[in-house]
C-alpha positions as CSV (number, residue, x, y, z in Angstrom):
1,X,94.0,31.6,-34.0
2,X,93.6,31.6,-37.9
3,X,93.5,34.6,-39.5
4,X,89.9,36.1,-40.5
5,X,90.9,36.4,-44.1
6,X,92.0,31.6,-44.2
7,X,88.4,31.7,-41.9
8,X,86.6,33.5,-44.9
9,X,88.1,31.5,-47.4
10,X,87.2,27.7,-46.1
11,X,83.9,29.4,-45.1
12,X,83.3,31.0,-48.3
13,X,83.8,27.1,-49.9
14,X,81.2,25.8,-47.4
15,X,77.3,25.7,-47.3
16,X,74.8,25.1,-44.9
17,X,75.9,22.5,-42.3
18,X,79.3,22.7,-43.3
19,X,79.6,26.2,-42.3
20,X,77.8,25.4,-38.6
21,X,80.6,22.9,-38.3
22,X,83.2,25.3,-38.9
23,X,81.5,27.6,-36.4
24,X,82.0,25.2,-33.6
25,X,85.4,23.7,-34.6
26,X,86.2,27.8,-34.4
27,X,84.8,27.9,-31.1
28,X,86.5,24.8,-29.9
29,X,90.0,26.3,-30.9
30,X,89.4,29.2,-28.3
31,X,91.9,30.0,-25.5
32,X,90.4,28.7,-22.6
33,X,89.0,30.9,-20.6
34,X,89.0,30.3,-16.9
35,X,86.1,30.1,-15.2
36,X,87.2,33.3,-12.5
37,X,86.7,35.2,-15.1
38,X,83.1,34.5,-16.4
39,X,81.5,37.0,-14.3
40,X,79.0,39.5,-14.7
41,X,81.1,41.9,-15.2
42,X,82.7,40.3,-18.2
43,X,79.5,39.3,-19.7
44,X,77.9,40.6,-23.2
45,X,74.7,42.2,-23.1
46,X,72.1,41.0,-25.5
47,X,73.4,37.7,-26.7
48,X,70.9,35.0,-26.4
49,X,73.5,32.7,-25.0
50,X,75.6,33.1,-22.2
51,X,79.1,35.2,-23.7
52,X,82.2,36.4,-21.6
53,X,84.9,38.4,-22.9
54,X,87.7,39.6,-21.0
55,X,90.3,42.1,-22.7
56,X,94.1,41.0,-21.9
57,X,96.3,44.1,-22.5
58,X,99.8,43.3,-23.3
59,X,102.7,45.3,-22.7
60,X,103.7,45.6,-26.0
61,X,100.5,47.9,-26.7
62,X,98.3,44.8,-28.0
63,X,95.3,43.8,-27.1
64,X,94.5,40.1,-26.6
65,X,91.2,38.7,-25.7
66,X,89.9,35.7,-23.7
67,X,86.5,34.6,-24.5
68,X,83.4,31.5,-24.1
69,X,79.9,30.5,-24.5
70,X,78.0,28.1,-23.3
71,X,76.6,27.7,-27.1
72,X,78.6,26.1,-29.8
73,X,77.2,28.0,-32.6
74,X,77.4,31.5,-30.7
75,X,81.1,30.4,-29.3
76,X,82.1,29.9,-32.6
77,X,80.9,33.7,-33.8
78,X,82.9,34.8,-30.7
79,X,85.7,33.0,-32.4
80,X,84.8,35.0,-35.4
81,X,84.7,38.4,-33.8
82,X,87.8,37.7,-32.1
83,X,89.4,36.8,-35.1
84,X,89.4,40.4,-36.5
85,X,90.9,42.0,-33.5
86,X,93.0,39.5,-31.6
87,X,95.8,40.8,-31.1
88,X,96.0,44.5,-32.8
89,X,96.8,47.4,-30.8
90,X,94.6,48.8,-29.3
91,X,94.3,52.0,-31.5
92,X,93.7,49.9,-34.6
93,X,90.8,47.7,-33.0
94,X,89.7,51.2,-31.7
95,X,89.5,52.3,-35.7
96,X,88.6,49.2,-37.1
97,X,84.9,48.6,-39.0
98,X,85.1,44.9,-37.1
99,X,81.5,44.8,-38.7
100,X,82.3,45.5,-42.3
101,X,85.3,43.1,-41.3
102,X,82.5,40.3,-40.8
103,X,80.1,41.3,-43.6
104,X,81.7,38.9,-46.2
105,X,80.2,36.1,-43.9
106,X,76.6,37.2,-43.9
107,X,76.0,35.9,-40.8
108,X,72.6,37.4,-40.6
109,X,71.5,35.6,-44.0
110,X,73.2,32.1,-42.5
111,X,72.3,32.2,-38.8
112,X,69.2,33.0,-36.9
113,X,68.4,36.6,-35.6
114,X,68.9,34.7,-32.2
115,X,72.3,33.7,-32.5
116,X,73.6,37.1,-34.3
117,X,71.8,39.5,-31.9
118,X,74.5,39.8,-30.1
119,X,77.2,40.2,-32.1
120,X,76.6,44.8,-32.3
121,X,77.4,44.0,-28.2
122,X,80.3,41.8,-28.7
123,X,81.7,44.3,-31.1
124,X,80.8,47.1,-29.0
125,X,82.5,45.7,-26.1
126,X,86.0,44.8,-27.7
127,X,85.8,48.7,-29.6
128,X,85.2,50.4,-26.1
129,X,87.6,48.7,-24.3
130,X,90.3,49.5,-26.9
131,X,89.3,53.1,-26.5
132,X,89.6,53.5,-22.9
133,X,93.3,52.1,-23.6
134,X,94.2,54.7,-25.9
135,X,92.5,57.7,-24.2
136,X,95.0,56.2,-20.8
């Protein structure tokens, strides 16, 4: 997965359709995510579209996460959030302002209230899970 920071700086080149485009070439570079695991219990509150994400913790204390939508635009702002915190520890995606982390892509000026609805969720869901790690 590309680092937030290369993301921003294609992005930030882009406009308008160009930047959808990214969106779903970033969703289509997603680890697939198997289908056992798209279950209610993995799935985000609040999106419009359908969006599972299942935390992966690793031995070595980092935090890895599987994800999908059945939307290409929303899939690739899962790709986004992802982005962010794949792979941290668990303490630092605990920490982290994953939304001040985003805010450089204005997603809310680019994309319909629809598809960014439920990104708070999505963000709220990686964040809670990386706190129930560190508490043990």
């Amino acid at each position: 997965m590309r680092s937030l920071t290369d993301i921003f700086d294609e992005y930030d080149f882009l406009d308008g359709d160009d930047r959808y485009r990214l969106l779903i070439e970033l969703g289509r570079e997603l680890e697939p995510m198997p289908d056992a695991l798209k279950t209610d219990a993995t799935l985000v509150r609040g999106c419009s579209a359908s969006v599972w994400v299942y935390p992966v913790p690793r031995e070595d204390g980092q935090l890895h996460f599987l994800a999908d939508s059945n939307a290409a635009i929303t899939k690739g702002i899962v790709a986004l959030v992802l982005a962010a915190v794949q792979d941290k520890s668990a303490a630092e995606v605990a920490d982290m302002d994953v939304a001040a982390a985003l805010a450089p892509f204005e997603l809310t000026r680019q994309l319909s209230s629809n598809r960014t609805q439920g990104v708070p969720n999505m963000i709220a869901l990686v964040q809670d899970t990386a706190r129930r790690l560190v508490a043990g």
